[in-house]
C-alpha positions in Angstrom: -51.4 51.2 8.5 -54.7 49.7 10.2 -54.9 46.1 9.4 -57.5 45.0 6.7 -57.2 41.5 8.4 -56.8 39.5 11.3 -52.6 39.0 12.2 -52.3 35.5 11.7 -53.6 36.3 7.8 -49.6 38.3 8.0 -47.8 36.0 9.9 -46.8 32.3 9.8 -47.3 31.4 12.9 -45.1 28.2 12.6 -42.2 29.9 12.4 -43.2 32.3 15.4 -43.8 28.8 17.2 -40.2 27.7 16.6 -39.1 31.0 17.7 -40.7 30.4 20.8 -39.5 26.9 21.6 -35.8 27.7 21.0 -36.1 30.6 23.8 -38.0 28.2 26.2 -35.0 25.7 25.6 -32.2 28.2 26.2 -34.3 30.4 29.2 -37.0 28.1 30.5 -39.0 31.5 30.4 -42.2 30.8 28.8 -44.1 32.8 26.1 -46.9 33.2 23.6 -48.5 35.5 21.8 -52.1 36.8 22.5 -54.7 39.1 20.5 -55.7 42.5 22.3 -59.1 40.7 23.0 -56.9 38.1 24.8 -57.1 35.1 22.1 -54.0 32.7 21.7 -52.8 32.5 18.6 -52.7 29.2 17.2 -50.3 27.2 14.4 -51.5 25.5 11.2 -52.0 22.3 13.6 -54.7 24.2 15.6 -51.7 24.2 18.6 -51.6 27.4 20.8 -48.4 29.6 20.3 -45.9 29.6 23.0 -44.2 27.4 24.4 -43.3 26.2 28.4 -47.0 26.7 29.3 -47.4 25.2 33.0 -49.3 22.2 33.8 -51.1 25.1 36.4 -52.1 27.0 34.0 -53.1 24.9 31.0 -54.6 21.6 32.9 -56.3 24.2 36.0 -56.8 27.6 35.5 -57.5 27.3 31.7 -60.3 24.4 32.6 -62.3 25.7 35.0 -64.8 29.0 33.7 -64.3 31.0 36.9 -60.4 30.6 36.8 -60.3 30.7 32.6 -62.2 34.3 32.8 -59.5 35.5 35.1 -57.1 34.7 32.9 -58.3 36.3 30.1 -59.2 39.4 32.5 -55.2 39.4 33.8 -54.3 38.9 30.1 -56.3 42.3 28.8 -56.3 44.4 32.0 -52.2 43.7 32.0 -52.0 44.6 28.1 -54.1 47.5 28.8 -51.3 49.0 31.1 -48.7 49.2 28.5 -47.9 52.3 27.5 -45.5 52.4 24.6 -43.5 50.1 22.4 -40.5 50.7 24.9 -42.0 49.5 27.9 -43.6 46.1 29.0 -46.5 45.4 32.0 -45.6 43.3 34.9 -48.0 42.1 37.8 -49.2 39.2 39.8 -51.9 37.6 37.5 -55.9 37.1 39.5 -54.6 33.5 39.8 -51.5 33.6 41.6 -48.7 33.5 39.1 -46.5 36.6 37.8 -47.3 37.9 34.1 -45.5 40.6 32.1 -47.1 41.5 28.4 -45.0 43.2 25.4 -46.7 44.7 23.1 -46.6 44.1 19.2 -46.6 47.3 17.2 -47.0 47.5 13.4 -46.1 50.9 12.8 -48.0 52.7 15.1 -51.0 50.3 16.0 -50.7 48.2 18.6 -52.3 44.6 17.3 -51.1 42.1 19.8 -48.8 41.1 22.8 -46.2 38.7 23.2 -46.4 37.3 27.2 -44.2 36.0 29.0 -44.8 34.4 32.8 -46.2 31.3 34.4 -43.7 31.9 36.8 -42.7 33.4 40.5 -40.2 36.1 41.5 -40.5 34.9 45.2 -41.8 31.3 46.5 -45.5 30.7 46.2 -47.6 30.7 49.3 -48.7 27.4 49.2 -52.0 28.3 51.4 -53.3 30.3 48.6 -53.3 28.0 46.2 -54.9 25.4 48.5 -57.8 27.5 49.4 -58.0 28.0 45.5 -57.8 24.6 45.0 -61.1 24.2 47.5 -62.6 26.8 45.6 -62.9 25.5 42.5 -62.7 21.7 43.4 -59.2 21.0 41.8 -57.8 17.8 43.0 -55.1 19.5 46.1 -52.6 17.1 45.7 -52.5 16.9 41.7 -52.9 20.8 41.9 -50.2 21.5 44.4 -47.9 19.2 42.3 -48.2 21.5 39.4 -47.6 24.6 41.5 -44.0 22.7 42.3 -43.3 22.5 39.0 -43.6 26.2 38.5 -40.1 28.1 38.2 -38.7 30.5 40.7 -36.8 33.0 38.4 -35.0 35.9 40.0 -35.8 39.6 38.6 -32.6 39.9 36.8 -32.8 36.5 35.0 -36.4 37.8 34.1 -34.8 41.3 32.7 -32.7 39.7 30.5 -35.4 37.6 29.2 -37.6 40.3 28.3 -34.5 42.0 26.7 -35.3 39.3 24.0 -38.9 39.4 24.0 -38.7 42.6 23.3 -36.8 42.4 20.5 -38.7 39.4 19.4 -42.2 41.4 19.7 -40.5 44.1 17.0 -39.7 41.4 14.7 -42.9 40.1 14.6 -44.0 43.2 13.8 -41.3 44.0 11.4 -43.0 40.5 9.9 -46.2 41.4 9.2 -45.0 45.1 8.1 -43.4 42.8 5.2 -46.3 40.8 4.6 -48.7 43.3 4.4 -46.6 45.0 1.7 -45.8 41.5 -0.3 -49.7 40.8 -0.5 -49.8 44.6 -1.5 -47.7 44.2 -4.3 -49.1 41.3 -5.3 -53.0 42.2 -5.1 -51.5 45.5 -7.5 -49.4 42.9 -9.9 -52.5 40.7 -10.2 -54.6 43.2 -10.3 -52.5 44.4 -13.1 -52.4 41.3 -14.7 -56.3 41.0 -14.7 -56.5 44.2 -16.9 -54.0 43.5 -19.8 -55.2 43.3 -23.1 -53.7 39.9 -23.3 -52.9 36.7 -20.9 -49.0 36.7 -19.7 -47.3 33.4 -19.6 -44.5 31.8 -18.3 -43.3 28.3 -20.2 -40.7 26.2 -18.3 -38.4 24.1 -20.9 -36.7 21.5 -18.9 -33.0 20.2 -19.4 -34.4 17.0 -20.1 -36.7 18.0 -22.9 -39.9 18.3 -20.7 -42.1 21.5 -21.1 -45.1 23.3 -19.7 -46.8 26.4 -19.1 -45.4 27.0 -15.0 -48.1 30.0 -15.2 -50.8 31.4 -17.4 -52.9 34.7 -16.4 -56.3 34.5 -15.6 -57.4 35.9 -19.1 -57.1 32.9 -21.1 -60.4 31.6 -20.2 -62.5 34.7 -21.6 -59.5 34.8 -24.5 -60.5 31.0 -25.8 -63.4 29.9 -24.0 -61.7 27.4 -21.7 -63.1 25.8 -18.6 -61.7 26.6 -15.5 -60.3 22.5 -15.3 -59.3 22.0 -18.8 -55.7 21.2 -19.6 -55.0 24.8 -21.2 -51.7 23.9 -22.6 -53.4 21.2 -24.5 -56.2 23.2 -25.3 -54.5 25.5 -26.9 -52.7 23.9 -29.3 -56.0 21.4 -29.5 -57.8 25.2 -30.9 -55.0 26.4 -33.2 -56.6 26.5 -36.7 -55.9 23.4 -39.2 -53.9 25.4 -41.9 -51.8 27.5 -38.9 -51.0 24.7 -36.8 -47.7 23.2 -38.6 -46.1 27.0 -38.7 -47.0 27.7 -35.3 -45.7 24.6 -34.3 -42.2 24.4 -36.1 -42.0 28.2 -34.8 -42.4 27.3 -31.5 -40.0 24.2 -31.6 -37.2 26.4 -33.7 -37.7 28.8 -30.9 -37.2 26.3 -28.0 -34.1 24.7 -29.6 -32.6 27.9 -30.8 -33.7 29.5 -27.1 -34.5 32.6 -29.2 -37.2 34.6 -28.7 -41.0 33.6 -30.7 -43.5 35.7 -32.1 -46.0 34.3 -34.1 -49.9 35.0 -35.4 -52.5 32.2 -36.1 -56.0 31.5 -35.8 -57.6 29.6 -33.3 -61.1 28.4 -33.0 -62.6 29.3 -30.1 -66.3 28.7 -28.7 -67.3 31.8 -30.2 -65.4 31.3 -33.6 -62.4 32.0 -35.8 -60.2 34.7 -33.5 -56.3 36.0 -34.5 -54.0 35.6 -31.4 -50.4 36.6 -31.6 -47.9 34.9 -29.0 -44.7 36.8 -28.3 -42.2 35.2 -25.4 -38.3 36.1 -24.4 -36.0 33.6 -23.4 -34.7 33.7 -19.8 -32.2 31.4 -18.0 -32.9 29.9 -14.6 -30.2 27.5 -13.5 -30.5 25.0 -15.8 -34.2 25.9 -17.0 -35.2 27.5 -19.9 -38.5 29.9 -19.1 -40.1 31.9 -21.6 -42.0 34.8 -20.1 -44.8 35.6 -22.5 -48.3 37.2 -23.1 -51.1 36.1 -25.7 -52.6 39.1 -27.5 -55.9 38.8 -29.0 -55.4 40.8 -32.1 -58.5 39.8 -34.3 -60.1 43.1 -34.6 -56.5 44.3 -35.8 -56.1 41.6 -38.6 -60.0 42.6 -39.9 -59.2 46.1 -39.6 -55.8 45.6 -42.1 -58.3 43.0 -44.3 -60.3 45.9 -44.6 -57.7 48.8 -45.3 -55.9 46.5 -47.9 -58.7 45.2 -49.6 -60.0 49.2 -49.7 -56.3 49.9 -51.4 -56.7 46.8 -53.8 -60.7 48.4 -55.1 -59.0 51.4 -55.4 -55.6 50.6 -57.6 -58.0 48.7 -59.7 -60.0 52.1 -60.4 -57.3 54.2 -61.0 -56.4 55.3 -64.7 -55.1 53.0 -66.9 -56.5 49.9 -64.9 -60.4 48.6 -66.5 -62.4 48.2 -63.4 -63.0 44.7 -62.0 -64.6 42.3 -64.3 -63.4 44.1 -68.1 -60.3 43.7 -69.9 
């Protein structure tokens, strides 16, 4: 299934976010969740994903061009060694600190990578990270402070970690799998809806008495001529013909009250003239709503067609035997 768009069109990364957090408050184990170019996803907020990202990493490494490029290089070098959806990449990142990368599969592509690290298996040699500290001029003392702050996890605490993440990175994927197919279906249902001879409705009645159209297909504006930011509830009834509008409207209120279903024909006068519609709706319950699910059928070539056919079958009783042809006695 090769995505048509980029992931975070599939996937709301807020709720990934919250994921995130509630493991880094259990474990302390940081993650977040990277493209296979090595881009951070980010949250509606413009926030990266993840969450326990060290003061190291974001507020040193990630500032400085030298040290950002080698994390990006870890980032897709380490997601480049894994091999299958059952396995994850581990190694000592180009700036010190341990990395691992899961991958994210949806179906059989792999479109991302959930990482987890910022961390050490061992304690840190301290004389490394001064002499990188030197090397790209970051304050030593401020610098080695953040390096403190860096956990010491031991391999086993890490394994069970990942146990998660693991599981996590096929939910994710299980995710978009869902989204893709929910945008599927509804890019076919609209699609669908764009091609009917008629405009489907939906009118909420209220407990209380209030009413209004809750959805209209995109068809009513070619239908009656509306603009895109007229009221089209008002409009409509604002078109119906002068001599239909009582019926129609006494229909549609016996129909309401009664919560029966309405079918009705009138005219309405539209920008390029006099046009039958006929409006048939069913009654559905919803809690303690009313909806009427509906479509609008433009049936004016219909109505001239039986104008036609029964004023053909009125010329032709006249001139049968026995009736005088229109204008004797």
């Amino acid at each position: 299934m090769p995505l048509t768009k980029h992931l975070d069109d599939y996937l709301d990364m807020d709720v990934i976010q919250d994921l995130m957090e509630s493991f880094y408050e259990i474990t302390a184990i940081p993650s977040t969740l990277i493209d296979r170019k090595g881009k951070i996803f980010t949250t509606s907020n413009g926030e990266n994903v993840g969450a326990g990202w060290q003061e190291i990493c974001y507020n040193f490494h990630r500032q400085h061009p030298t040290t950002l490029k080698r994390c990006i290089e870890s980032d897709t070098d380490l997601a480049e060694k894994i091999i299958d959806d059952n396995c994850y990449s581990s190694y000592k990142c180009l700036n010190g600190l341990v990395d691992m990368a899961l991958p994210v599969y949806i179906q059989n592509e792999h479109v991302a990578n959930l990482f987890t690290g910022q961390f050490f298996l061992e304690k840190p040699d301290r004389e490394f990270f001064k002499k990188q500290a030197h090397e790209f001029g970051f304050p030593q003392e401020e610098y080695l402070a953040a390096l403190d702050k860096v956990p010491v996890f031991t391999e086993e605490y890490v394994e069970k970690g990942v146990r998660f993440l693991k599981k996590l990175a096929m939910i994710i994927g299980e995710m978009a799998i869902k989204s893709i197919k929910l945008q599927e279906s509804e890019h076919k249902f609209r699609s669908i809806l764009n091609n009917l001879p008629g405009a489907v409705f939906e009118l909420t009645a209220k407990k209380d008495g209030y009413r209004y159209l809750s959805y209209i297909g995109p068809r009513i504006h070619e239908m009656f001529g509306f603009d895109q930011d007229k009221d089209i509830q008002m409009e409509i009834v604002r078109q119906l013909h002068p001599e239909d509008r009582e019926s129609f409207l006494i229909s549609i209120e016996e129909s309401l009250s009664n919560a029966r279903p309405f079918n009705h024909e009138a005219r309405f006068i539209t920008p390029s003239g006099e046009k039958w519609f006929q409006v048939i709706s069913t009654p559905v319950h919803c809690d303690e709503d009313l909806l009427y699910h509906g479509v609008i059928l433009d049936i004016h070539d219909l109505k001239l067609a039986e104008q036609i056919m029964e004023k053909s079958l009125q010329e032709k009783k006249t001139l049968t035997p026995g009736n005088p042809p229109p204008g004797e006695k």
